[in-house]
BAVO-81890 format. One record per residue (C-alpha): residue number from 1; residue in one letter; x, y, z. Coordinates in nm, 4 decimals. Example, Ala and Ser with C-alpha at 12.3 -4.5 7.8 and 13.67 -1.06 7.14 Angstrom:
! residues 2
<1 'A' <1.2300 -0.4500 0.7800>>
<2 'S' <1.3670 -0.1060 0.7140>>
***
This chain:
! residues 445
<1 'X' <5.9465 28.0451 9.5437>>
<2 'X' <5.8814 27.6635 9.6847>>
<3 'X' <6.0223 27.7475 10.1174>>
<4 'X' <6.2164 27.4080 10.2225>>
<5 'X' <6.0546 27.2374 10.5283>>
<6 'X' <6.3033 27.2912 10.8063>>
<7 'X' <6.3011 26.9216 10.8547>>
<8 'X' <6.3852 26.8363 10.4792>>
<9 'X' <6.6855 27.1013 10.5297>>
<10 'X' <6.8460 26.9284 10.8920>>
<11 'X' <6.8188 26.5858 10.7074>>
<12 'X' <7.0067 26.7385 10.3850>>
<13 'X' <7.2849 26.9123 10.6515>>
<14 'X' <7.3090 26.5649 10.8471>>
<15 'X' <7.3858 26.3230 10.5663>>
<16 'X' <7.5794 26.6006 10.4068>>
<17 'X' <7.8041 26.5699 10.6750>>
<18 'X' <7.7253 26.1867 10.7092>>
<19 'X' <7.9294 26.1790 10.3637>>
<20 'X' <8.2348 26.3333 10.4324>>
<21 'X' <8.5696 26.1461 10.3936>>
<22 'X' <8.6992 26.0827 10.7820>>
<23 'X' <9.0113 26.2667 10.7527>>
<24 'X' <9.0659 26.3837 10.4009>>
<25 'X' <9.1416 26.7504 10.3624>>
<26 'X' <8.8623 26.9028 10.1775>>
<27 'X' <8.9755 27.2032 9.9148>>
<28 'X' <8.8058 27.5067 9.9540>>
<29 'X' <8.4717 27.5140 9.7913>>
<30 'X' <8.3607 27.7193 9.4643>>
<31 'X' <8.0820 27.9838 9.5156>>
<32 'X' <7.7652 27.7606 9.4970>>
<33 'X' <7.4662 27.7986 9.2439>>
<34 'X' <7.1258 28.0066 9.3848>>
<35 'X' <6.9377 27.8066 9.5437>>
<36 'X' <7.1820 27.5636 9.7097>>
<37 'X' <7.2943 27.5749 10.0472>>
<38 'X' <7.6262 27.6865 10.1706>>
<39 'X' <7.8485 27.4261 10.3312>>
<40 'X' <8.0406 27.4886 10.6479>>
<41 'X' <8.3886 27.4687 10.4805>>
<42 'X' <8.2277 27.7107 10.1499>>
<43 'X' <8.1690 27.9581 10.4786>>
<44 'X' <8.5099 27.8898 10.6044>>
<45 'X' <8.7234 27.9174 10.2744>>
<46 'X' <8.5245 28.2487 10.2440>>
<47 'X' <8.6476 28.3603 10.5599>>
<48 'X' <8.9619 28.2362 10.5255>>
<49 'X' <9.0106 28.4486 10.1890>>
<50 'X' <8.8058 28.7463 10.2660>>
<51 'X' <9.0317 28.7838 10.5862>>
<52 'X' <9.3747 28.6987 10.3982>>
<53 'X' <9.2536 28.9901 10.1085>>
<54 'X' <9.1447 29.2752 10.3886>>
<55 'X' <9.4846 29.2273 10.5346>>
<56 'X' <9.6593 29.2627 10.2010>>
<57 'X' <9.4196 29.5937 10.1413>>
<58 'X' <9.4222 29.7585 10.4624>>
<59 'X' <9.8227 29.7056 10.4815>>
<60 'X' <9.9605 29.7857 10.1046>>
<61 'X' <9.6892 29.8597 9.8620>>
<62 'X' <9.6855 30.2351 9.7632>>
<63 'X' <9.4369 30.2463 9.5033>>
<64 'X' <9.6875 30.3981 9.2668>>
<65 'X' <9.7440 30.6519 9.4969>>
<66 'X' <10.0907 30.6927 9.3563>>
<67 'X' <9.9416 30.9065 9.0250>>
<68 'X' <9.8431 31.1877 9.2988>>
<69 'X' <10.1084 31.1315 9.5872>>
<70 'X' <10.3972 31.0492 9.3376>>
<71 'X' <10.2963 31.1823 8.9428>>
<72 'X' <10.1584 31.5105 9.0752>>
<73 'X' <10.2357 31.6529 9.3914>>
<74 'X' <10.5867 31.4416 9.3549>>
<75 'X' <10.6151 31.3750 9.7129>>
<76 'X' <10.8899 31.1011 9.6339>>
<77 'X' <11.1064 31.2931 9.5141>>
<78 'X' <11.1549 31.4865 9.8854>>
<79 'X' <11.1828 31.2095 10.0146>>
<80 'X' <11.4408 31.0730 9.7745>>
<81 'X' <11.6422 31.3668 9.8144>>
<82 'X' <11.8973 31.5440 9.5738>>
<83 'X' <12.1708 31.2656 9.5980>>
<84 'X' <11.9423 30.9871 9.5177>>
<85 'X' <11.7435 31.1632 9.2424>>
<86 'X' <11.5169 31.3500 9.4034>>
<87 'X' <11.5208 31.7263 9.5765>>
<88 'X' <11.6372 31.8572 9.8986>>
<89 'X' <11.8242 31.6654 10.1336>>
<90 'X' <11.5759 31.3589 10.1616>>
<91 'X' <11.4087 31.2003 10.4526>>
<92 'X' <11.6457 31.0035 10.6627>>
<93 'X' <11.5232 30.7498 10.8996>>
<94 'X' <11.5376 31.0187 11.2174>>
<95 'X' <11.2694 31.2590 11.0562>>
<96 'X' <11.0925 30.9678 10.8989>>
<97 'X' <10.9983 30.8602 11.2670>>
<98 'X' <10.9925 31.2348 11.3884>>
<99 'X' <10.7029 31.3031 11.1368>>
<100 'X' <10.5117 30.9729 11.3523>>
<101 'X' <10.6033 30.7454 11.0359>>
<102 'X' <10.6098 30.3527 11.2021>>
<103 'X' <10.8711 30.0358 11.0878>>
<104 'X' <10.7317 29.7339 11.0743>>
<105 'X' <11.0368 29.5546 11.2116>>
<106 'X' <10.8653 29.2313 11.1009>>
<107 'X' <10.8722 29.2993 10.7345>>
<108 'X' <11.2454 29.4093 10.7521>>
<109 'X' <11.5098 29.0814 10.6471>>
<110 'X' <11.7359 28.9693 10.8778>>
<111 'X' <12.0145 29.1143 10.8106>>
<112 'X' <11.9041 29.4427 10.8188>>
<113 'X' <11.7256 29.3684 11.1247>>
<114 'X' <12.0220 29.2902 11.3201>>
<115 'X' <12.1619 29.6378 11.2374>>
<116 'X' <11.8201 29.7276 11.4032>>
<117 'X' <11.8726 29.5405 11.6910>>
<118 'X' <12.2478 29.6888 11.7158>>
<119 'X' <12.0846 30.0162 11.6897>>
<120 'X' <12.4043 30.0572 11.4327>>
<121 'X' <12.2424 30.1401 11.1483>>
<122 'X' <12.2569 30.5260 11.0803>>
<123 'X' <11.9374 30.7073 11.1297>>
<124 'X' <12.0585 31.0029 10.9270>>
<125 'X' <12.1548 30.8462 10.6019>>
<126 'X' <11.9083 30.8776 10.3562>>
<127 'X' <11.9972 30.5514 10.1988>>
<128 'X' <11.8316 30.3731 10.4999>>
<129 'X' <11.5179 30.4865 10.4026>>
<130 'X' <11.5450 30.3894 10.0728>>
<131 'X' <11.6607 30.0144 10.2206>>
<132 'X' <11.3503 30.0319 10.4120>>
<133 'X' <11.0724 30.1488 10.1439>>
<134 'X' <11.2418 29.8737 9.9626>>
<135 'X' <11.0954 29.5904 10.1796>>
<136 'X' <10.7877 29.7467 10.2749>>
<137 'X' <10.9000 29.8197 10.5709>>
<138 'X' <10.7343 30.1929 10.6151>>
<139 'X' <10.3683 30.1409 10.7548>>
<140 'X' <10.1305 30.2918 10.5432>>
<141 'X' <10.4045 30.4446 10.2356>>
<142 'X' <10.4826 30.2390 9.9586>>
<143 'X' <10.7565 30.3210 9.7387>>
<144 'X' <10.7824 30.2271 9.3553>>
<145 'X' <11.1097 30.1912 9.2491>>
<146 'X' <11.3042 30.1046 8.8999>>
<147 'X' <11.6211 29.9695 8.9789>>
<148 'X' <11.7406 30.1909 9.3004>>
<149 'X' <11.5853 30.5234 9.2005>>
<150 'X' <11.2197 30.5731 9.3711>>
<151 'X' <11.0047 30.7143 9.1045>>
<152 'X' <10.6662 30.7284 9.2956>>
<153 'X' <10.5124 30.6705 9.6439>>
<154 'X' <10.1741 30.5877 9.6964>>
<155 'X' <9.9782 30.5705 10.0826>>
<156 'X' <9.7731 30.2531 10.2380>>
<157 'X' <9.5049 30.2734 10.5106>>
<158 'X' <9.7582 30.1679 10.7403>>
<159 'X' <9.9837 30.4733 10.7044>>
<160 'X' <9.6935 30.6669 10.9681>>
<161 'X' <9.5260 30.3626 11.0986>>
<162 'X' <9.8229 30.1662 11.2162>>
<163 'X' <10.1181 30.1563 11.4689>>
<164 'X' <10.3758 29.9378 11.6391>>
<165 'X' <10.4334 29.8077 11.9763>>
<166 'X' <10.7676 29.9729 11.9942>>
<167 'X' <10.9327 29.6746 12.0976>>
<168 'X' <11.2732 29.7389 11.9163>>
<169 'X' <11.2882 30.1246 11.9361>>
<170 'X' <11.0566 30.4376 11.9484>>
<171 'X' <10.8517 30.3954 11.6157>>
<172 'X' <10.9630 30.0503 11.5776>>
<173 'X' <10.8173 29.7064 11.6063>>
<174 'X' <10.5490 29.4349 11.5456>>
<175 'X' <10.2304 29.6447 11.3600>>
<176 'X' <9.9161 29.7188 11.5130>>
<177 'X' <9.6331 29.7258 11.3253>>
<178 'X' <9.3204 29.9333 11.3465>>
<179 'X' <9.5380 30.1463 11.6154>>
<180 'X' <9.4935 30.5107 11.5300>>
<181 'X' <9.8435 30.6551 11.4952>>
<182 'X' <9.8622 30.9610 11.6934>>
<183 'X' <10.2296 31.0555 11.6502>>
<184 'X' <10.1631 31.0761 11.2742>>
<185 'X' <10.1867 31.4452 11.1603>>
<186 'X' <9.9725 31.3634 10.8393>>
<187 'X' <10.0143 31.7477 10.7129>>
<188 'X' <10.3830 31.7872 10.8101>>
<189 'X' <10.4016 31.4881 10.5843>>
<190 'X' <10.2169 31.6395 10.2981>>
<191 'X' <10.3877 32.0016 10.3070>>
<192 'X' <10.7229 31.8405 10.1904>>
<193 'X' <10.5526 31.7791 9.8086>>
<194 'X' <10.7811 31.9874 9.6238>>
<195 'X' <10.5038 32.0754 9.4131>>
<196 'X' <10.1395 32.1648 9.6372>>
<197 'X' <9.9952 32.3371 9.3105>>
<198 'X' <9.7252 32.0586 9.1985>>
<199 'X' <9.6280 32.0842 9.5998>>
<200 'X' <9.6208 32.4759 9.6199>>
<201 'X' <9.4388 32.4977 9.2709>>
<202 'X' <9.1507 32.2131 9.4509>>
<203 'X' <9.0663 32.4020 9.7600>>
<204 'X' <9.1177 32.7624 9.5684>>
<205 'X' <9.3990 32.9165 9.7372>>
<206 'X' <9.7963 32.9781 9.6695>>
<207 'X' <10.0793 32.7418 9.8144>>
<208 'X' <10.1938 32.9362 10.0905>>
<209 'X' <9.8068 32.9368 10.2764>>
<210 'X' <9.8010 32.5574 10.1497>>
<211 'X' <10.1553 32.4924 10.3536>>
<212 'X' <10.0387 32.6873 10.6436>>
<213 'X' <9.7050 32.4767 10.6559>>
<214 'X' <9.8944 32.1544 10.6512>>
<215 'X' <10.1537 32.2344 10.8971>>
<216 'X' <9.8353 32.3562 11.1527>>
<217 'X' <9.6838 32.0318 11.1831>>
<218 'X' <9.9842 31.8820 11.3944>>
<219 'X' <10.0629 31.4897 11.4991>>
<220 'X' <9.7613 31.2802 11.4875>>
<221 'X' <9.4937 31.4516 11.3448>>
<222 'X' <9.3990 31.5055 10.9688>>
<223 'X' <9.0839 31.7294 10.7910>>
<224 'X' <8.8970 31.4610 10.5960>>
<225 'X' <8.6729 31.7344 10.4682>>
<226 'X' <8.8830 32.0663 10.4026>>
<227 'X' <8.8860 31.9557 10.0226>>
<228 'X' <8.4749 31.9222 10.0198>>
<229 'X' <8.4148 32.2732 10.2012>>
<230 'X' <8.7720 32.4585 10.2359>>
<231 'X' <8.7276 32.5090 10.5913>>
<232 'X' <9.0699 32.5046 10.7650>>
<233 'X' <8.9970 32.6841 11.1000>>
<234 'X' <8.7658 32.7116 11.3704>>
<235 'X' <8.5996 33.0283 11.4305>>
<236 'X' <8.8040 33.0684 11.7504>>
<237 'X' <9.1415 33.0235 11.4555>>
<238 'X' <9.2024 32.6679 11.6164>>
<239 'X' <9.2999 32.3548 11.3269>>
<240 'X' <8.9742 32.2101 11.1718>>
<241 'X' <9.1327 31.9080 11.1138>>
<242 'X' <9.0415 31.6153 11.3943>>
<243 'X' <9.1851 31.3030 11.5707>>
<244 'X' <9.3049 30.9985 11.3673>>
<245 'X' <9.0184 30.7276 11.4808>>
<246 'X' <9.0443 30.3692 11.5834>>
<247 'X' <8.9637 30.1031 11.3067>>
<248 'X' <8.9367 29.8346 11.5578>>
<249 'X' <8.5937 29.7271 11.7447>>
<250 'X' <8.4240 29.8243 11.4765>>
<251 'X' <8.1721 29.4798 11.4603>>
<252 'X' <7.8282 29.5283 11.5338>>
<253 'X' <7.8515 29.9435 11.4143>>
<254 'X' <7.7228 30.1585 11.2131>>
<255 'X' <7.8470 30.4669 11.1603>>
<256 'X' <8.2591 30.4986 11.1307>>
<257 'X' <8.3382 30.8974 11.2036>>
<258 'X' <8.2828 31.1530 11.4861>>
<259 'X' <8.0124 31.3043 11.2837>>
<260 'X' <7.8322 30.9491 11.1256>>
<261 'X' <7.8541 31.0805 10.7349>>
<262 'X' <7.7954 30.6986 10.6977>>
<263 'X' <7.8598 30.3031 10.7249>>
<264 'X' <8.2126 30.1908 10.7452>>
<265 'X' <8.2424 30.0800 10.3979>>
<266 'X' <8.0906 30.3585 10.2905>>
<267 'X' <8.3436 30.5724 10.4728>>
<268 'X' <8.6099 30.3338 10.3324>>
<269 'X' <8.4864 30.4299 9.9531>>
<270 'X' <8.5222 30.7960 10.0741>>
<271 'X' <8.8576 30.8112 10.1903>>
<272 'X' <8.9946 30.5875 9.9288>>
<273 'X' <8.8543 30.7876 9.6890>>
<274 'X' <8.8388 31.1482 9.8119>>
<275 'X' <9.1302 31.1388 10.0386>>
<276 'X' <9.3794 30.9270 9.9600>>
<277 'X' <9.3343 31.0118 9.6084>>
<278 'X' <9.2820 30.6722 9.4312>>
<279 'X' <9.1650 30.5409 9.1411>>
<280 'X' <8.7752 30.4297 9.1615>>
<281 'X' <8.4603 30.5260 9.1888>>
<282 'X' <8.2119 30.7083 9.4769>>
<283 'X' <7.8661 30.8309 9.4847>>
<284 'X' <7.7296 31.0841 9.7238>>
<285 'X' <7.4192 31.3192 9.5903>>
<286 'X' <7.4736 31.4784 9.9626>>
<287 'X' <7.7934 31.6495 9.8619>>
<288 'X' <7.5640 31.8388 9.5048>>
<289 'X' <7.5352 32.0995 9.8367>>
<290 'X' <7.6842 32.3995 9.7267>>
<291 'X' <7.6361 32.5706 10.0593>>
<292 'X' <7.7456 32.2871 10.3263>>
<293 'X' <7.9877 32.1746 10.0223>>
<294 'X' <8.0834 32.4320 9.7987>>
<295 'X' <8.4209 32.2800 9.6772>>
<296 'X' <8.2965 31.9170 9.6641>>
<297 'X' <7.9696 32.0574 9.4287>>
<298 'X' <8.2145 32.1986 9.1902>>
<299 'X' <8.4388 31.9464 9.1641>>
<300 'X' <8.1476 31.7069 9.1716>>
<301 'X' <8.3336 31.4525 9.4331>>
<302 'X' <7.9916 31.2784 9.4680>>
<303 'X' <8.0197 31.1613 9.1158>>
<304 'X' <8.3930 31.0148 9.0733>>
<305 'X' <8.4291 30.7872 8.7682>>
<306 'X' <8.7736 30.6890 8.7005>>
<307 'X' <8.8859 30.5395 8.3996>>
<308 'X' <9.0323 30.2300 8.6124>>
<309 'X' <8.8723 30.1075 8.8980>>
<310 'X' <9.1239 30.0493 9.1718>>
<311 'X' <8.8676 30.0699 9.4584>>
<312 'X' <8.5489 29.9274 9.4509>>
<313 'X' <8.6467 29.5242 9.4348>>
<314 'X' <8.8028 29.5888 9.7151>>
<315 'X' <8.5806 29.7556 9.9555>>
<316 'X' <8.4307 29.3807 10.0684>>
<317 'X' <8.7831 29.2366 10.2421>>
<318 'X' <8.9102 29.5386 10.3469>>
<319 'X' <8.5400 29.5457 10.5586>>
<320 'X' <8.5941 29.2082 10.6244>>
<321 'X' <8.9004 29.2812 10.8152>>
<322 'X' <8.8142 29.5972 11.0031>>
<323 'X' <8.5212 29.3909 11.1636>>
<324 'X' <8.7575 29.1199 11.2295>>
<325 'X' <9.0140 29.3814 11.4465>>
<326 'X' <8.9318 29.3668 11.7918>>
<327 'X' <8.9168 29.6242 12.0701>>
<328 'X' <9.2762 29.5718 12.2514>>
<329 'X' <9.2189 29.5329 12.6126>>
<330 'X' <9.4220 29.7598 12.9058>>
<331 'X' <9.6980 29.6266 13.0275>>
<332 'X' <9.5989 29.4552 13.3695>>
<333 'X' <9.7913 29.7138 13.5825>>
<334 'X' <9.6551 30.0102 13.3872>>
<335 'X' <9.3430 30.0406 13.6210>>
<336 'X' <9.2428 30.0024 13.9737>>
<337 'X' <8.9737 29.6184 13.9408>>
<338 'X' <8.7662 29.7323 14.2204>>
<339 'X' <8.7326 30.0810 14.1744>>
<340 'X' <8.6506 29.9739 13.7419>>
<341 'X' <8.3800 29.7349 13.9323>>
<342 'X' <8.1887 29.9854 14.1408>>
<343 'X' <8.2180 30.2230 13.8536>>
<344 'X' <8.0308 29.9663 13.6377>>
<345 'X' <7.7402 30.0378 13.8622>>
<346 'X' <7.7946 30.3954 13.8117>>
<347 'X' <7.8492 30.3682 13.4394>>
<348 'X' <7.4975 30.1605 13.4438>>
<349 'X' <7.3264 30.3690 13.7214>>
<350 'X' <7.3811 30.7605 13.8008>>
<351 'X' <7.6233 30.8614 13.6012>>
<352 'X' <7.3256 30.7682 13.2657>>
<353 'X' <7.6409 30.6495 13.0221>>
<354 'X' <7.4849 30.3309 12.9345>>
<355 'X' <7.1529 30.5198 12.7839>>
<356 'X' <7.4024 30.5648 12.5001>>
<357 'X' <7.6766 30.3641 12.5198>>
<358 'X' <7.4952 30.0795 12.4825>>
<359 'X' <7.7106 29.7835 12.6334>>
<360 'X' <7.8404 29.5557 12.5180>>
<361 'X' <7.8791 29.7695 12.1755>>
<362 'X' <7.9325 30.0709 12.4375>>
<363 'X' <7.7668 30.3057 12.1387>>
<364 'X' <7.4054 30.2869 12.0495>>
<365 'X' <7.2734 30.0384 11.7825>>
<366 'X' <7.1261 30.1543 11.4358>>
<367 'X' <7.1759 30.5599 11.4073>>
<368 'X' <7.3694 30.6746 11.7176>>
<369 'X' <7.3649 31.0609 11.6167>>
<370 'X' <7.3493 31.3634 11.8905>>
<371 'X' <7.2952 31.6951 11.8342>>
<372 'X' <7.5565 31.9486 11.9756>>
<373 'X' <7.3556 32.0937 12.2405>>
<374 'X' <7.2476 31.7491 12.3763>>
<375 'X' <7.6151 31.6658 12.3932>>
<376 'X' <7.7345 32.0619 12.5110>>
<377 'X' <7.9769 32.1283 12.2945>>
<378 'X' <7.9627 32.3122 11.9705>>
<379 'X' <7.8367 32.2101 11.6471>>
<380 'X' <8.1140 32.3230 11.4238>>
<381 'X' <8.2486 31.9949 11.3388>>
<382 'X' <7.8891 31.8332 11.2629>>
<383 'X' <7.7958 32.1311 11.0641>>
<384 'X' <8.0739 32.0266 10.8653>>
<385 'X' <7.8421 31.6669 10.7725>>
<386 'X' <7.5668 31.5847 10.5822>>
<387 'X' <7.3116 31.5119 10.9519>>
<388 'X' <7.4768 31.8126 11.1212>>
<389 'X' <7.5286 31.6064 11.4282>>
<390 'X' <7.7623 31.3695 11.6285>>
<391 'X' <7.7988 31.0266 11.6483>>
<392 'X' <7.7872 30.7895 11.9688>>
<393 'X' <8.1992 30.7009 11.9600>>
<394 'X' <8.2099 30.3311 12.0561>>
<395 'X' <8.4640 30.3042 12.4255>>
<396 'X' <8.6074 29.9451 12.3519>>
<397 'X' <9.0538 30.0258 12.3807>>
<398 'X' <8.9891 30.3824 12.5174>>
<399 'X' <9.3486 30.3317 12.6889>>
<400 'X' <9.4902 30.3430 12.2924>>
<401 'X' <9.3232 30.6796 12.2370>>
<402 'X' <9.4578 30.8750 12.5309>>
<403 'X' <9.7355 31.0787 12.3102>>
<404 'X' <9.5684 31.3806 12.1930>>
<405 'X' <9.3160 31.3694 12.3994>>
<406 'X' <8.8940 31.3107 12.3652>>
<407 'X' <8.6572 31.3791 12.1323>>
<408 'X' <8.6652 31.4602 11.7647>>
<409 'X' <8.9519 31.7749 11.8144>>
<410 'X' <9.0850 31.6608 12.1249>>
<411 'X' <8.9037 31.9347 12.3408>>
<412 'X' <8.9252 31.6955 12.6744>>
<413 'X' <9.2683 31.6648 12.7864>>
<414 'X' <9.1809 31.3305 12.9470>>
<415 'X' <8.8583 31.1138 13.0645>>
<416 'X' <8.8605 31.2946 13.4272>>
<417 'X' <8.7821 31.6093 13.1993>>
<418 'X' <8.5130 31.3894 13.0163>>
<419 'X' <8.3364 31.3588 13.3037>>
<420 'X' <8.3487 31.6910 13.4629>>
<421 'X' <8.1991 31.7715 13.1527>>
<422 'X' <7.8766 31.5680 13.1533>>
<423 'X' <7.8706 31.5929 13.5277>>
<424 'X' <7.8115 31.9390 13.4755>>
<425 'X' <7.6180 31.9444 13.1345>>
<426 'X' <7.3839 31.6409 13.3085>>
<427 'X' <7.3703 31.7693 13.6455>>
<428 'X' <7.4674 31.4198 13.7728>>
<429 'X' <7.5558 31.5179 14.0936>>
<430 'X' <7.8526 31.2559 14.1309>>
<431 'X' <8.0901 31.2976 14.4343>>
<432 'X' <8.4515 31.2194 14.4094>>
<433 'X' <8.4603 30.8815 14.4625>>
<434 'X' <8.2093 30.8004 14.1957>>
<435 'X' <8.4160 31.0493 13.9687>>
<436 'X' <8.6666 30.8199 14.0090>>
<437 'X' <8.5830 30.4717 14.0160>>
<438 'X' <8.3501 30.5839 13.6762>>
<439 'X' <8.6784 30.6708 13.5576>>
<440 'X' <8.8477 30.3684 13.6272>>
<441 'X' <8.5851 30.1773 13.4800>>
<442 'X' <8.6458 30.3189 13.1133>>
<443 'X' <8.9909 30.2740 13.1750>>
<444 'X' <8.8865 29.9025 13.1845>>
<445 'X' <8.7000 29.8984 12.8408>>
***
């Protein structure tokens, strides 16, 4: 192939803009041919519509979820209930927020959001909920109706990875994406199915141990692998499942999950696939393990064809967009500025953060995996992935992951426990003060 003389190229970019029309809007441009080079508003309408489509995706496309969530385990009709079709008494508006489910007070007409506003509208009548599936209005569940009877839900990587400001009510208000939401109790959610069967026939057990895995896991935390190797508890009889991550701050790394498993798309493809139970297609060789992943080999996750393809076209935007979510930054009163500035130093200096959480990324570039003992914790969780070890968790919007706690199962009630931790696992040595002002820094991240 004939290389272009960098000179011959900045002549063809300046009389290429030379030629533009002053002040005619320019429609966005179709891919060009090999070989030709991409204009700046080509780049920019690419943007532009990769952006636009990861929004849509990441905020109502469930992959034809709905054939798992709504044909089979029939989750819609508990939350329908018995006078509107469905079984039970339904989910009214109250236990709809009490189960961590968010309302995206945005997406809700005016008229309805005045009742809001009033705080008149009843939060125990089922009805409500069916109003607010209606418009989209649930973050993350998507109802399918035909005329006013709700005949399947499906899920959308917002229902975990997204929350409100709360500016209207507890639960309700202006969505934030790429926030992990850590009221969500994912398995509560899941127990209602009126029929668990197809779930309890997957991981090779009866309903009742099925219901009293889900209901374990509590808010804010889900098991992305039970259904790949059927562990549910810790050897100590604690929840396997872990903390909902961030989605945000995720330009510039690698690996997505506390244990690596992969890139971001790649863990994208895996949950859409695996997890929320959609229609596509994954590849994994890893999971042919039939000791690390006995039910996974059987099943032969690694190799999911479906018939229709709801997954894979997708996988660029919704990308797109995570990279695109920032870190959120603290709230200016949150943290002490010159305490977070001397514990920069520390950060940087004594306390040996920095060696791998590499600022500004604040995790390490390329592979940033551990092994348990370097860390000093177990390795249960990391046994649980393909590299058997844990991943460098990036500390961009740390103040948005303080429910729960830290780490992958929340074992750190808070970041002064962090650093006792490696003070003592490091033998750093820090005094007080520098225990604090270190602590104040990551409160600024």
């Amino acid at each position: 192939m004939r290389r272009i003389p960098w000179t011959t190229l900045a002549l063809v970019l300046l009389v290429g803009e030379g030629c533009k029309t002053p002040g005619r809007a320019e429609a966005p441009q179709p891919a060009l041919a090999p070989g030709r080079i991409e204009t700046t508003d080509a780049i920019e309408a690419n943007f532009h519509k990769l952006l636009e489509q990861g929004r849509t995706v990441f905020r109502s496309e469930t992959f034809g979820s709905e054939a798992y969530w709504g044909d089979q385990l029939r989750l819609h009709e508990a939350i329908a209930g018995e006078k509107f079709g469905g079984v039970g008494e339904g989910l009214t508006p109250r236990k709809a927020l009490q189960l961590g489910l968010k309302v995206d007070f945005d997406a809700v007409p005016s008229a309805l959001g005045d009742v809001l506003k009033g705080m008149s509208l009843s939060f125990d009548d089922v009805k409500n909920t069916h109003n607010l599936l209606k418009h989209d209005a649930v973050i993350g569940v998507k109802g399918f109706y035909e005329g006013d009877r709700l005949v399947r839900v499906g899920i959308t990587c917002a229902l975990c990875h997204s929350t409100v400001d709360d500016k209207f009510a507890k639960g309700i208000g202006s969505r934030l994406d790429g926030w992990p939401n850590r009221d969500l109790d994912v398995g509560a959610i899941a127990a209602l199915s009126p029929n668990l069967a197809p779930l309890a026939q997957q991981l090779g057990v009866d309903v009742a141990t099925v219901k009293k895995v889900l209901l374990s896991w509590g808010p804010g935390k889900y098991d992305a692998e039970l259904n790949i190797d059927g562990k549910a508890f810790r050897p100590d009889g604690s929840p396997a499942a872990t903390l909902l991550p961030a989605a945000f701050g995720l330009a510039g790394v690698n690996l997505h999950t506390y244990t690596g498993w992969g890139t971001v798309t790649y863990w994208n493809a895996y949950v859409a696939n695996t997890q929320m139970h959609g229609r596509g297609t994954f590849f994994d060789r890893r999971l042919d393990d039939s000791d690390k992943f006995p039910l996974a080999a059987k099943a032969r996750v690694g190799h999911t064809r479906t018939g229709e393809d709801r997954v894979s076209a997708k996988l660029a935007a919704l990308h797109f967009y995570q990279l695109a979510l920032p870190a959120p930054k603290p709230p200016e009163d949150s943290y002490d500025k010159s305490a977070a500035a001397r514990g920069k130093g520390i950060f940087e200096g004594k306390a040996r953060c920095a060696t791998c959480h590499v600022p500004p990324l604040f995790t390490e570039p390329g592979w940033p995996m551990h092994t348990a003992a370097e860390i000093g914790i177990d390795d249960f969780q990391a046994r649980r992935s393909p590299d058997g070890r844990y991943r460098t968790t990036p500390l961009r919007g740390l103040f948005v992951r303080t429910k729960g706690g830290f780490y992958h199962d929340g074992r750190f009630r808070d970041l002064a426990a962090v650093v006792d931790h490696y003070d003592g696992h490091l033998r750093l040595g820090l005094n007080g003060n520098e225990r604090h002002d270190l602590i104040e820094f990551l409160k600024s991240l």
